[in-house]
N, C-alpha and C positions, 0 to 999 in steps of 0.2 A: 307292790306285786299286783297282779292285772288279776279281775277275778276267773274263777273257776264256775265252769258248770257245776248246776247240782248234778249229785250221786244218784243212780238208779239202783238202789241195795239191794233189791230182791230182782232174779230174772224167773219172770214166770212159764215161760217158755219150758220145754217136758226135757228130765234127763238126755232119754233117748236121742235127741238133737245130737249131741255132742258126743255118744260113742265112737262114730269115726275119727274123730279128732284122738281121743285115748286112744282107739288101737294101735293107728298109724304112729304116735307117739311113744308107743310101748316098744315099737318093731324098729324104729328108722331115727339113725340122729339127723339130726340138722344136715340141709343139704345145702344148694349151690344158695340158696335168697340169705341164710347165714354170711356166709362168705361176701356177698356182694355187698349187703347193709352194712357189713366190718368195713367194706375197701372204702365206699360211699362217707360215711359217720367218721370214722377213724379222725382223717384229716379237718372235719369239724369240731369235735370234741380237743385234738392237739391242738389247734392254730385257734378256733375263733376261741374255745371254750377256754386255751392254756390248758386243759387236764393233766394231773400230775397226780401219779401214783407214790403211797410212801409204802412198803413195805410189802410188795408184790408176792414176794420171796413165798408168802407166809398161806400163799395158797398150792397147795398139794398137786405135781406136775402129773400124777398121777391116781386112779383111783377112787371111789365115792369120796363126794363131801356136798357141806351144803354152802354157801355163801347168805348170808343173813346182813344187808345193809339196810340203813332210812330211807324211806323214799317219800321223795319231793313232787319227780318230773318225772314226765315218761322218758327222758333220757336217761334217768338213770341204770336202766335195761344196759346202755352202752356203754356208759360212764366202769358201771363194775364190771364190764370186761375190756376192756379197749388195752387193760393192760395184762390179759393173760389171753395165752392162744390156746387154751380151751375153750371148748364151743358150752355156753354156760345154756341149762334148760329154762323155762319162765314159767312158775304157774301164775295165769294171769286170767282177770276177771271174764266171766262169760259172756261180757254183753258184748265185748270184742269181734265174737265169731257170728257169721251169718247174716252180717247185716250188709255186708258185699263181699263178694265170692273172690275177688281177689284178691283183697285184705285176709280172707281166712287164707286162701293159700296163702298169704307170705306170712301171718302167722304161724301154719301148720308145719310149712317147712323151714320157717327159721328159731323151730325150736319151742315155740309157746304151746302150753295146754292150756283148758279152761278149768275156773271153778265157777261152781254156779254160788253166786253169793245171794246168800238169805236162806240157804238151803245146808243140809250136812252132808254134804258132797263127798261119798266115800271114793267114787271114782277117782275124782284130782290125787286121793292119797294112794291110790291104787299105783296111778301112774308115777306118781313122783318117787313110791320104791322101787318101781319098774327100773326107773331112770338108775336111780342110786345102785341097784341088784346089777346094774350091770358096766357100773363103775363110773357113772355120770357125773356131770355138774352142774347141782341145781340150787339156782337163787330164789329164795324165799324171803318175802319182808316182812320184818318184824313186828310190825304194825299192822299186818294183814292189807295195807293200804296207802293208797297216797295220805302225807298229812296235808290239809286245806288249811292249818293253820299259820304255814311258816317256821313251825316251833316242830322240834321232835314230838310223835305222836306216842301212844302206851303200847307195850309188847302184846299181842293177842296169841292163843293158845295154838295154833295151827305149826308155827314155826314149834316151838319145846315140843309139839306130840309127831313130828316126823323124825326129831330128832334122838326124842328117846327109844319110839320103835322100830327106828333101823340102827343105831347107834355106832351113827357116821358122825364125824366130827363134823362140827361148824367154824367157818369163819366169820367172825363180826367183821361190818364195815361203813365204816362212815365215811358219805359221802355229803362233802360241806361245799357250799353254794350253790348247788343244783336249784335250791328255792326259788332264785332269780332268774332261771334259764329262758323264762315266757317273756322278759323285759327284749327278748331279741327281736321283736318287734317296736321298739322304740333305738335299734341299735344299738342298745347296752349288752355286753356277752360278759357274764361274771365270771372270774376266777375260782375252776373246781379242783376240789382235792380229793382225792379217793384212795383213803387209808386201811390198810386190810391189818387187824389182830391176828394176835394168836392162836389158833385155832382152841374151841372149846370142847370136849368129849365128854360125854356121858355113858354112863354103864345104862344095856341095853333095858327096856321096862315093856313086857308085853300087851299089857293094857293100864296105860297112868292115865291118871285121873286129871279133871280138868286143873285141877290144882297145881299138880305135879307138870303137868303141861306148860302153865302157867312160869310155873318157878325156874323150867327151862328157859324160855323166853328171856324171861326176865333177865336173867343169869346174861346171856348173851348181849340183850341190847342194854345192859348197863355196861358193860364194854365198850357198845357202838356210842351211848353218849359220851363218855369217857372221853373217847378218842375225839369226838364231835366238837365236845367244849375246850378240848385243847387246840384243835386248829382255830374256833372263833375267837379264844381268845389271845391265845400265841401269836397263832398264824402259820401257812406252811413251812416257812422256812425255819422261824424255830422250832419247830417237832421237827426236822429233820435232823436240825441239828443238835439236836437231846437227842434223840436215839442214836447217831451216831457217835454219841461221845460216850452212852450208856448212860445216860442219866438215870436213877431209879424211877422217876417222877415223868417221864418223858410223854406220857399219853395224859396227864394231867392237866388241868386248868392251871393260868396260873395262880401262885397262893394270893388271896385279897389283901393289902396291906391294909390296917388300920389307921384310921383319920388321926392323924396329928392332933 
C-alpha cells in the first residue's frame, strides 16, 4: 500500500470561514456536480473497480437515515453510493474547503459539508440534523476518519451522538478492498464489495453522554466489522451465497478449524 500524507488534525483557520458552506447546505441538495460525478465515477467503480453491492435493499428508499461505513479511500464517498440513487450527504474534513475555489464548489454542490477537526464543531451537527429534519441521506464514518492503517480503525463518538439525538436509524457498511484503491497507479484495481446491514435504531437521548455516544458507535461498527471479516475471509461470493440460502451465520467469519 503506497504511503499517505500526514493528517493536518487541527484547522486553525476561524469557524466563521465555513458558515457559507452550512447555510447553503441546510437550504439546497445536491445539485447538477452530484449527478455528473455519479455519471463520471459510476463506470469506474463497476468496470475497473468490479464494485458489487450485497444487500442494497437494506437502505431506506425513503426518509432520514444515516449510512455508517469504514473508511479506507476517498472513493469510498462513491463506492457507498454507486448503488443507491439517493443523493447521499458527506460530512467531511474542513481542510477540503478554500484551498481552491473550484474544488469548494464542487464540494458544496455535490453534497459535502465541513467539520472543522481539532475543534467541537457544533455547526457540522447543526447541519447534519438539517439534512436528516428533512428526510436526507447522510454518510458518517465511523472512525471519524480515514484508517492509515490498512486494518479497520476504532468507532469515535460523533457517529453514536447524531444518532441518538435525531434518532434516525443507521445503516452499517462495509466496504472491503477499498484499502488498495491507490495501487491504481501501479495498474492494480482491487475487487470492492460494498455490503450494507440491517439497519440499527436507537431510542431518541437529548443529551448522551460521551459514553453513551460511544456505545452507539460502537454498537454499529461491530456490525461493519462483522460484515468486514466475513467478505475477507469468505469472500464475496460466499456472503452471498449464505444470505441467499439464509444461513444464520452469513455475515460471519468463517469458523477457525483447529490444528490436527
Amino acid at each position: 500500500m503506497s504511503e499517505l500524507k500526514p493528517q493536518r488534525y487541527k484547522d486553525e483557520r476561524p469557524a466563521e470561514l465555513f458558515m457559507p458552506i452550512h447555510r447553503w447546505s441546510r437550504t439546497h441538495a445536491p445539485g447538477w456536480v452530484y449527478e455528473l460525478v455519479r455519471l463520471i465515477l459510476t463506470p469506474i467503480a463497476l468496470i475497473l473497480y468490479r464494485a458489487r453491492a450485497i444487500s442494497a435493499a437494506n437502505i431506506p428508499a425513503s426518509g432520514p437515515v444515516i449510512l455508517a461505513p469504514n473508511h479506507f479511500s476517498n472513493m469510498d464517498h462513491f463506492f457507498a453510493g454507486v448503488y443507491t440513487r439517493r443523493k447521499i450527504r458527506f460530512m467531511a474534513k474542513s481542510q477540503l474547503f478554500f484551498r481552491n475555489p473550484v474544488l469548494t464548489y464542487i464540494y458544496r454542490v455535490g453534497g459535502v459539508f465541513p467539520v472543522r477537526r481539532g475543534h467541537r464543531d457544533e455547526e457540522a451537527f447543526v447541519t447534519a440534523y438539517s439534512i436528516l429534519d428533512q428526510g436526507g441521506c447522510l454518510l458518517i464514518y465511523a472512525e471519524g476518519g480515514r484508517s492509515r492503517s490498512g486494518r479497520l480503525g476504532d468507532a469515535k463518538p460523533g457517529l453514536g451522538r447524531v444518532a441518538l439525538e435525531s434518532g434516525v436509524p443507521v445503516v452499517p457498511v462495509a466496504i472491503h478492498g477499498s484499502q488498495s484503491v491507490r495501487a491504481w497507479k501501479r495498474l492494480v484495481f482491487p475487487k470492492v464489495t460494498i455490503q450494507y446491514g440491517e439497519p440499527v435504531s436507537f431510542a431518541p437521548v437529548e443529551a448522551p453522554t460521551r459514553e453513551q455516544q460511544l456505545a452507539a458507535s460502537r454498537e454499529v461498527f461491530d456490525q461493519v466489522k462483522l460484515m468486514y471479516a466475513a467478505l475477507e475471509e469468505r469472500g464475496r461470493a460466499s456472503v452471498i451465497r449464505a444470505l441467499r440460502d439464509g444461513a444464520a451465520d452469513a455475515v460471519a467469519p468463517a469458523p477457525t478449524r483447529a490444528e490436527p
